[in-house]
C-alpha positions as CSV (number, residue, x, y, z in Angstrom):
1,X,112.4,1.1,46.3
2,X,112.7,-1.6,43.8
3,X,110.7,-1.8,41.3
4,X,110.4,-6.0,41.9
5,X,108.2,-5.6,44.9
6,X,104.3,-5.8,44.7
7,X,102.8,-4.1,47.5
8,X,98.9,-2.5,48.4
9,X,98.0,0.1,50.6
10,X,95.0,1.1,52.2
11,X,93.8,3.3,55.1
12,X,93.4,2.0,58.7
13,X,89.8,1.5,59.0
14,X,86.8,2.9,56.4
15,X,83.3,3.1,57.8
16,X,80.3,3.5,55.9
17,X,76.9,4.0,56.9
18,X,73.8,6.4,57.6
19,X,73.9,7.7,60.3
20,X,77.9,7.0,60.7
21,X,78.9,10.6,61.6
22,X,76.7,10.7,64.8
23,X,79.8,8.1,65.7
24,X,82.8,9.7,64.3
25,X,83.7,10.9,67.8
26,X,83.7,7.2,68.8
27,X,86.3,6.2,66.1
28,X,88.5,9.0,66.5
29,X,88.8,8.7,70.4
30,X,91.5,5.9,69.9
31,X,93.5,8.5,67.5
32,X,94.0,11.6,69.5
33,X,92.5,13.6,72.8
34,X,93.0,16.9,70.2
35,X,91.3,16.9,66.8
36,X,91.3,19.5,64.9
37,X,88.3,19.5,62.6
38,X,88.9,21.4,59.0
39,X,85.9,22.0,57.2
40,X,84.6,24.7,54.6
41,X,81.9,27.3,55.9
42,X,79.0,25.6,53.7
43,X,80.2,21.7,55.0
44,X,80.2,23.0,58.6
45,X,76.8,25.0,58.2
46,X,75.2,21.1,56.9
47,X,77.0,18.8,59.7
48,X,78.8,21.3,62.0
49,X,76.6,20.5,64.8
50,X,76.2,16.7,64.2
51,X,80.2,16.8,64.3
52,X,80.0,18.9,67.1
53,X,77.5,16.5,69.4
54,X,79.3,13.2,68.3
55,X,82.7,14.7,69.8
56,X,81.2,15.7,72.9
57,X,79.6,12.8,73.4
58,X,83.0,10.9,73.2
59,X,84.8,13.2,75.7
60,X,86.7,15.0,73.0
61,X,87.1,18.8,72.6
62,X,86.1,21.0,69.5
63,X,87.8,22.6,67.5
64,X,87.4,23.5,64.0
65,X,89.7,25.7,61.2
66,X,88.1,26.7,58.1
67,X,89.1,25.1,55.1
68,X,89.5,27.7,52.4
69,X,89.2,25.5,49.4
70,X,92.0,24.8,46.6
71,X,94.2,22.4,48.3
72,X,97.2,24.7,47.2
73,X,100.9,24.5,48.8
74,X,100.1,28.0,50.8
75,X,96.9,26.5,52.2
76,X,98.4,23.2,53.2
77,X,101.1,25.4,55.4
78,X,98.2,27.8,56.8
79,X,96.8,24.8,58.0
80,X,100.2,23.1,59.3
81,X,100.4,26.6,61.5
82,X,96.7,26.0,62.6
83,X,97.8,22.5,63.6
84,X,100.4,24.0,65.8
85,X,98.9,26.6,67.0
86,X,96.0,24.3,68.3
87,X,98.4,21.2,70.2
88,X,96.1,19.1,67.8
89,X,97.0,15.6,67.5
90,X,94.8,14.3,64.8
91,X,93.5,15.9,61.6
92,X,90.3,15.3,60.8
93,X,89.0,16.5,57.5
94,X,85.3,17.3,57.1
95,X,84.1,17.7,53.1
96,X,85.4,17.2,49.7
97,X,88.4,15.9,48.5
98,X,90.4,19.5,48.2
99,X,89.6,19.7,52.0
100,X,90.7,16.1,52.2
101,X,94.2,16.7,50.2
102,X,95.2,19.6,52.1
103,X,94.5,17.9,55.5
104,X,96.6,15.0,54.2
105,X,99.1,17.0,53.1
106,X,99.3,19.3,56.5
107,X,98.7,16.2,59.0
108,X,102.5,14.8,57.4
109,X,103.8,17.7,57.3
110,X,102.5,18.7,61.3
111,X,104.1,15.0,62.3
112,X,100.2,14.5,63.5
113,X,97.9,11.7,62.4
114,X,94.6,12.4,60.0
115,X,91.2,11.1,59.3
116,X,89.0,11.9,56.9
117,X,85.3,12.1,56.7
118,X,84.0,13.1,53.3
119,X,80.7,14.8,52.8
120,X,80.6,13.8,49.2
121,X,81.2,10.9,47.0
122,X,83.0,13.0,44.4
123,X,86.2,11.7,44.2
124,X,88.4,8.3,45.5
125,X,91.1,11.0,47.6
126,X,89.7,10.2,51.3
127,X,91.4,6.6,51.3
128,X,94.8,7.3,48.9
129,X,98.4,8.4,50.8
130,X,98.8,11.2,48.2
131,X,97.4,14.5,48.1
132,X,97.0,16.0,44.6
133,X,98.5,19.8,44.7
134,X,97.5,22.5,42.5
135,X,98.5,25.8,42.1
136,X,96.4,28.7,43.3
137,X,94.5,29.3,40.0
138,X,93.7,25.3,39.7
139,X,96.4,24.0,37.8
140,X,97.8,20.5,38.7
141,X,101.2,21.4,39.9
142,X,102.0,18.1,41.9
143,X,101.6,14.7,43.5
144,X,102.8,14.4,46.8
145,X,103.0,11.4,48.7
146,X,102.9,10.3,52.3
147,X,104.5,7.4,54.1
148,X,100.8,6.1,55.3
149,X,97.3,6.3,54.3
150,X,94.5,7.6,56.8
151,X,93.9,6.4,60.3
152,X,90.5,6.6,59.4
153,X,87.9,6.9,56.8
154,X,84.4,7.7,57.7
155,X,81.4,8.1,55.4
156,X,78.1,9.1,56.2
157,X,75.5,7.6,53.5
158,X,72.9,10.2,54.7
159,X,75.0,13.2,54.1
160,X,76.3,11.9,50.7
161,X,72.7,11.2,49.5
162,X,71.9,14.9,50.5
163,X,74.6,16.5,48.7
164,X,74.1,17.9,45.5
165,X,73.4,14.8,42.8
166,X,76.2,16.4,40.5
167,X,78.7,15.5,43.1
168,X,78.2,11.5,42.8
169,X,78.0,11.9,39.2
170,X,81.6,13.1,39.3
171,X,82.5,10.6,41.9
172,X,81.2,7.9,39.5
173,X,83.7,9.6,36.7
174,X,86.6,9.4,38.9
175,X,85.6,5.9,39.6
176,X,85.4,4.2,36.2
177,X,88.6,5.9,35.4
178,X,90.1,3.4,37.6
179,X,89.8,-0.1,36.0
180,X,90.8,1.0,32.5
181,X,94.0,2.7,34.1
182,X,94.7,-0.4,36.9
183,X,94.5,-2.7,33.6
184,X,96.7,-0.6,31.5
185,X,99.1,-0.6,34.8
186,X,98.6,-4.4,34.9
187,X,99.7,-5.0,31.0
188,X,102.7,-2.8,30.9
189,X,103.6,-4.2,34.6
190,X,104.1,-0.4,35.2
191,X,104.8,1.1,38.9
192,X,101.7,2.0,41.0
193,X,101.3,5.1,43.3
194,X,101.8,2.6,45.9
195,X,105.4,2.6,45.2
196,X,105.5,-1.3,43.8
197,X,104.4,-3.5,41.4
198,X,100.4,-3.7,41.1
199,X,99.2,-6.6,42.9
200,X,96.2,-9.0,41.8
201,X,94.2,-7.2,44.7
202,X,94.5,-4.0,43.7
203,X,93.8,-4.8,40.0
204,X,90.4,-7.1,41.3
205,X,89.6,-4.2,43.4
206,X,89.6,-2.0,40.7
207,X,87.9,-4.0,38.2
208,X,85.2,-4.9,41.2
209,X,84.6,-0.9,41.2
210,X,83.6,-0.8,37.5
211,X,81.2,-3.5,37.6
212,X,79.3,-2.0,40.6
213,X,78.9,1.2,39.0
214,X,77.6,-0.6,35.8
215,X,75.1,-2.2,37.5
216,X,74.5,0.3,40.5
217,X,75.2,4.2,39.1
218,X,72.3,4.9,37.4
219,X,69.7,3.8,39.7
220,X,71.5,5.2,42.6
221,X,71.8,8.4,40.9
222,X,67.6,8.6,41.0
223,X,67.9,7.8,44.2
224,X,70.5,10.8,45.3
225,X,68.2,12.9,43.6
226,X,65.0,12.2,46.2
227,X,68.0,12.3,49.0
228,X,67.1,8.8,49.9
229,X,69.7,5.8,50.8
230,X,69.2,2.9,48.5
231,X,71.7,-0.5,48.6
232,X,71.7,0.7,45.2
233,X,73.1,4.5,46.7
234,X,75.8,2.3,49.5
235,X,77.6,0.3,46.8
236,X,78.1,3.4,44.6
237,X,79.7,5.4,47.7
238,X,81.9,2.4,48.1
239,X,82.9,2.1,44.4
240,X,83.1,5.8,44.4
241,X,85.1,5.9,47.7
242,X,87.3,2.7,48.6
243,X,87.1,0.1,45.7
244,X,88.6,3.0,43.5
245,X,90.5,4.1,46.0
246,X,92.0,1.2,46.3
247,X,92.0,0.2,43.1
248,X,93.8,3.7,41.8
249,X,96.5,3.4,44.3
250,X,97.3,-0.3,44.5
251,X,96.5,-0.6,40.3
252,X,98.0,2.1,39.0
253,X,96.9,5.4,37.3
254,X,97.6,5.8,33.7
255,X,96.3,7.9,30.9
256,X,93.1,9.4,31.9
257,X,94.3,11.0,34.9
258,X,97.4,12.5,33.0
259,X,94.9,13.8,30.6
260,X,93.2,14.9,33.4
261,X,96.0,16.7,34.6
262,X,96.4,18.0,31.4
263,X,93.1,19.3,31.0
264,X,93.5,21.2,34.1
265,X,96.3,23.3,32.5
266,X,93.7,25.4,30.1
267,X,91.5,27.9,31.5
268,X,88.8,26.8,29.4
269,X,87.9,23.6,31.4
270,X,88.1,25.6,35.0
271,X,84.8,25.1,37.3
272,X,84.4,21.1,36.1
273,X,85.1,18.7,38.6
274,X,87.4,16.3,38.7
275,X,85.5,13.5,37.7
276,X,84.0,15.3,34.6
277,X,87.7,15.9,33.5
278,X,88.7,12.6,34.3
279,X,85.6,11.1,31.7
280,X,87.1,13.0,28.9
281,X,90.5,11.2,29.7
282,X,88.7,8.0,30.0
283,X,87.3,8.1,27.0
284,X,90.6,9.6,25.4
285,X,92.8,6.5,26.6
286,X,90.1,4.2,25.0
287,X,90.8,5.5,21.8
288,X,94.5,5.5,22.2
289,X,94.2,2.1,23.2
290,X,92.4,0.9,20.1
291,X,89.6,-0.5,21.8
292,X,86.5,-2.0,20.5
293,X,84.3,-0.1,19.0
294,X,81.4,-1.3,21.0
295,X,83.5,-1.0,24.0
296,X,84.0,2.9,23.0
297,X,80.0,3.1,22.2
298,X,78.8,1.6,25.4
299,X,81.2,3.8,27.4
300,X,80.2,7.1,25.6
301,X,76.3,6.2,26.0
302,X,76.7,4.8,29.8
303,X,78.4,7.7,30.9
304,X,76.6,10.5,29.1
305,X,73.3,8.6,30.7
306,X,75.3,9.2,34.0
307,X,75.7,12.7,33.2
308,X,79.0,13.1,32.5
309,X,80.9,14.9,29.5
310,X,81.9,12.6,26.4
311,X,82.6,15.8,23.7
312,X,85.2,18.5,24.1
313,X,82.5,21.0,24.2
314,X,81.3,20.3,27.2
315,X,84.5,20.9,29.2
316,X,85.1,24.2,26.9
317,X,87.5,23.3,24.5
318,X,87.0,22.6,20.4
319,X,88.3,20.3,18.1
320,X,89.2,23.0,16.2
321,X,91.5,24.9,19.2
322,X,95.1,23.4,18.0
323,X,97.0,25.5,21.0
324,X,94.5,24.2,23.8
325,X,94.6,21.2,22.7
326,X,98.7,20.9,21.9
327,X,98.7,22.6,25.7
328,X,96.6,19.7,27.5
329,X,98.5,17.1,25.5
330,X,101.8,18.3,26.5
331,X,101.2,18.3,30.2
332,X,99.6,14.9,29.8
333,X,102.6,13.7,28.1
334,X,105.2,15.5,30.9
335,X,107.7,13.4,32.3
336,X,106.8,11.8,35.2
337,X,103.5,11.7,34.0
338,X,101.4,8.5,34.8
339,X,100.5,8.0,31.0
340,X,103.8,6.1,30.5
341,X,102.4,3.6,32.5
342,X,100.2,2.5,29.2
343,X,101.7,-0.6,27.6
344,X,102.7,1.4,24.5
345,X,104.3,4.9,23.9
346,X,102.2,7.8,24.0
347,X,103.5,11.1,22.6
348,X,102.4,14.6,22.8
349,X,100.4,14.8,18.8
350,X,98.8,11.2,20.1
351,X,97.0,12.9,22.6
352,X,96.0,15.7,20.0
353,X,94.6,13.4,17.7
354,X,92.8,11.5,20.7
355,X,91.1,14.4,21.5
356,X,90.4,15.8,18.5
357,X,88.8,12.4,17.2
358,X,86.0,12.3,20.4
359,X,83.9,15.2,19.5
360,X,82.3,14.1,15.9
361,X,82.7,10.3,17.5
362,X,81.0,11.3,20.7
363,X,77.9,13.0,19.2
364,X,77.4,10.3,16.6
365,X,77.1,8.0,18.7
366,X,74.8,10.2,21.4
367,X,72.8,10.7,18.1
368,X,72.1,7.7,17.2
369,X,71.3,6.9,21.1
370,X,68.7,9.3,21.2
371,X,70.8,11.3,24.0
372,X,70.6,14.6,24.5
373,X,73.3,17.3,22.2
374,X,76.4,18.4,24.0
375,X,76.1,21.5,25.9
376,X,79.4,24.0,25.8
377,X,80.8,25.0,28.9
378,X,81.9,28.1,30.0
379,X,84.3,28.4,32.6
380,X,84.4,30.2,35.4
């Protein structure tokens, strides 16, 4: 494809709402006469039977194949056999976004079409045409992408506001990735996971998702923790859910999600989720970037208010751990990686030094905010 074209993506209808999956029957009816619902044991004991109901009630059969977690490349072809062995014609992914990527990746592979209907705000996966692989220990093996985005995206406000808080948290970490990446992608006119140029509405998009969560996160995150649906609450799952997704795929990933990836390649960071990961690479590409110092001290005191990670210690690692840190720089730096799509060379010891440089910077700055000391993790 040339690299000339601009293009943007997106999937084939979102809808967002409370009450919304009491109609997800309705709005796959038009897909498929077969869905096959995947969904994780603890997803299906929360919304199993409101899944169940709103499928019956729109004529359609059910059936459902347990998800088993890590969207691995074994469990996206245990689920391609489950397609098959069902005659389903739509895949219909109920949960998180490692359900959601191994859906997307089976429904190509099966020849079927998929829908999504995430459980959580955690991630911006549900809207993209790309599932992120890993191996079966959690390691980021690969991006693979698909030739269309979902038939359908479905969002239940209710349900997302009853998950567990620390799931919007990390949704909000994937999220602001998204603008500091899509404007990189915009400066060094850099290929997007689109497979074109970015255009000006997936940059606006992706800029529109950082100032909602600015204004929206924190008093939608008091919300989440009563369970109760604010506007505050709706315009974070959006910014959580479609403007990023959006906004990633259309704008263009750069180095916080390579650092992601390469932060995935230690075991020392294993049981964070995504979004947490993806903070740390935020804030790591900020100071690659040389940006404002004021720009790095609001960032660091917004999103440990949030409740996400700013220091090294809190996703395991030290600035002291040379090989860890050599390790997650060199996948971040991999060829292929999206953090040559910053508007300036990064190499392998400019991640180290990055990294290294956030800890003492990091709890400075939380210091002098009054916010609380970094707690180490542990992983598990």
């Amino acid at each position: 494809m040339t690299r000339a074209l601009r293009t943007v993506i997106s999937p084939g209808r979102y809808v967002q709402g409370r009450g919304a999956i009491h109609q997800l029957g309705d709005y796959l009816k038009p897909l498929g006469a077969s869905p096959l619902i995947i969904a994780d044991d603890l997803v299906w004991g929360l919304v199993g039977h409101d899944v169940e109901a709103s499928l019956k009630a729109a004529g359609l059969p059910v059936a459902r194949e347990r998800s088993r977690g890590i969207p691995s490349a074994g469990e996206v072809d245990r689920l391609v056999a489950a397609i098959e062995a069902t005659g389903a014609d739509v895949a219909v992914a109920v949960g998180g976004g490692s359900t959601i990527d191994a859906v997307k990746a089976a429904g190509h592979l099966a020849g079927i079409r998929w829908a999504n209907c995430p459980t959580v705000a955690s991630t911006d996966a549900p809207c993209s045409a790309l599932s992120v692989i890993y191996t079966e220990s959690g390691e980021f093996e690969e991006y693979r992408f698909f030739p269309r985005n979902p038939d359908l995206v479905l969002v239940d406000s209710q349900v997302v506001a009853d998950a567990p808080v620390a799931t919007l948290v990390a949704g909000v970490g994937d999220a602001l990735a998204t603008w500091l990446e899509a404007r990189a992608t915009a400066q060094s006119n850099s290929p997007t996971m689109a497979g074109g140029l970015p255009t000006l509405t997936g940059t606006a998009l992706a800029q529109l998702s950082w100032d909602v969560l600015w204004e929206n996160a924190l008093p939608a995150i008091d919300a989440v923790k009563d369970h109760t649906v604010t506007p505050a609450v709706e315009k974070v799952i959006e910014a959580n859910t479609l403007l990023s997704g959006l906004g990633f795929e259309s704008g263009g990933l750069a180095a916080a999600h390579a650092i992601h990836n390469g932060l995935t390649a230690v075991p020392h960071t294993h049981g964070l989720a995504h979004g947490q990961k993806v903070n740390i690479g935020s804030l790591t590409q900020l100071v690659l970037e040389g940006a404002p110092s004021g720009d790095i001290r609001d960032f660091i005191t917004f999103t440990t208010r949030v409740g996400l990670p700013t220091t090294l210690t809190e996703v395991g690692l030290s600035a002291d751990d040379e090989a860890a840190l050599k390790k997650v720089a060199d996948a971040a730096t991999a060829e292929g990686e999206t953090i040559h799509s910053m508007p300036f060379d990064v190499r392998s010891e400019d991640v180290v030094s990055a990294l290294k440089s956030i800890e003492r910077l990091a709890v400075r700055i939380r210091s002098e905010a009054s916010l609380p000391t970094p707690v180490p993790h542990r992983a598990h």
